[in-house]
N, C-alpha and C positions, 0 to 999 in steps of 0.2 A: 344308747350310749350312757353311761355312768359318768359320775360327776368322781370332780380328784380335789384332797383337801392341797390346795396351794399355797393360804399364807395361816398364820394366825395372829390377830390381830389386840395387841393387850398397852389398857389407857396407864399412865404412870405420870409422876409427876418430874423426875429427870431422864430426860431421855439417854445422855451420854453412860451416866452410872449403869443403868439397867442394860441399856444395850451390849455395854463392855463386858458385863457381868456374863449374859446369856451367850456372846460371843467363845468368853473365854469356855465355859463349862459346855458346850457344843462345837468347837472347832469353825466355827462360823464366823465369815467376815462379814466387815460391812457391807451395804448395799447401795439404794438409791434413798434419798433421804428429801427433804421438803420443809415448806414453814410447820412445825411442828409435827413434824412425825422423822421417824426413821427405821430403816429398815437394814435386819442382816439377814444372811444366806449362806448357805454350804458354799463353800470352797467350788470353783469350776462349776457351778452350776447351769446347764444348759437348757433354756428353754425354747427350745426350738422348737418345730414342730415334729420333727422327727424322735425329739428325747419326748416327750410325749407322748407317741404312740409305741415308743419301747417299754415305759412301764412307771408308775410314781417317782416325781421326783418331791427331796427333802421339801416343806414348806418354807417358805420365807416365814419372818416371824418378823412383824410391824411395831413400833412402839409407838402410840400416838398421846400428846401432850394433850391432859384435860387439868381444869383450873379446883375444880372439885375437890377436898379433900376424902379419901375413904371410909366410909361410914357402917358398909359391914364386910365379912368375908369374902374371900374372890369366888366368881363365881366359874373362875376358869384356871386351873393350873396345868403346870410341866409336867411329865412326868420322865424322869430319865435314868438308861439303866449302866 
């Protein structure tokens, strides 16, 4: 069995701004969210186990609060067409 990319997971220091932003420029709502982090998702996204073995679904994309400020380049970006 192969592995499937489900979320991706990127540290920021406001979580609302950031999230709203990727929400908007993705079609993506919110999701389930916690003490510092939150998280959005496609629209109707089913993770079932059935939507699963029908074929990739979008990943969720995590925003978690770190206190750090940034010190060099990301070492992970979006890319979107």
């Amino acid at each position: 069995m192969t592995s499937r990319l489900t979320e991706v997971i990127i540290d920021c220091h406001d979580l609302e701004v950031v999230a709203d932003f990727w929400s908007a420029v993705l079609g993506y709502e919110r999701g389930h969210s916690g003490d510092g982090w939150l998280a959005i998702e496609a629209p109707n996204r089913d993770g079932s186990d059935a939507a699963w073995r029908a074929g990739p679904l979008a990943p969720v994309i995590a925003f978690v609060l770190v206190p750090e400020e940034k010190a060099v380049k990301n070492r992970v970006h979006i890319d979107v067409t």
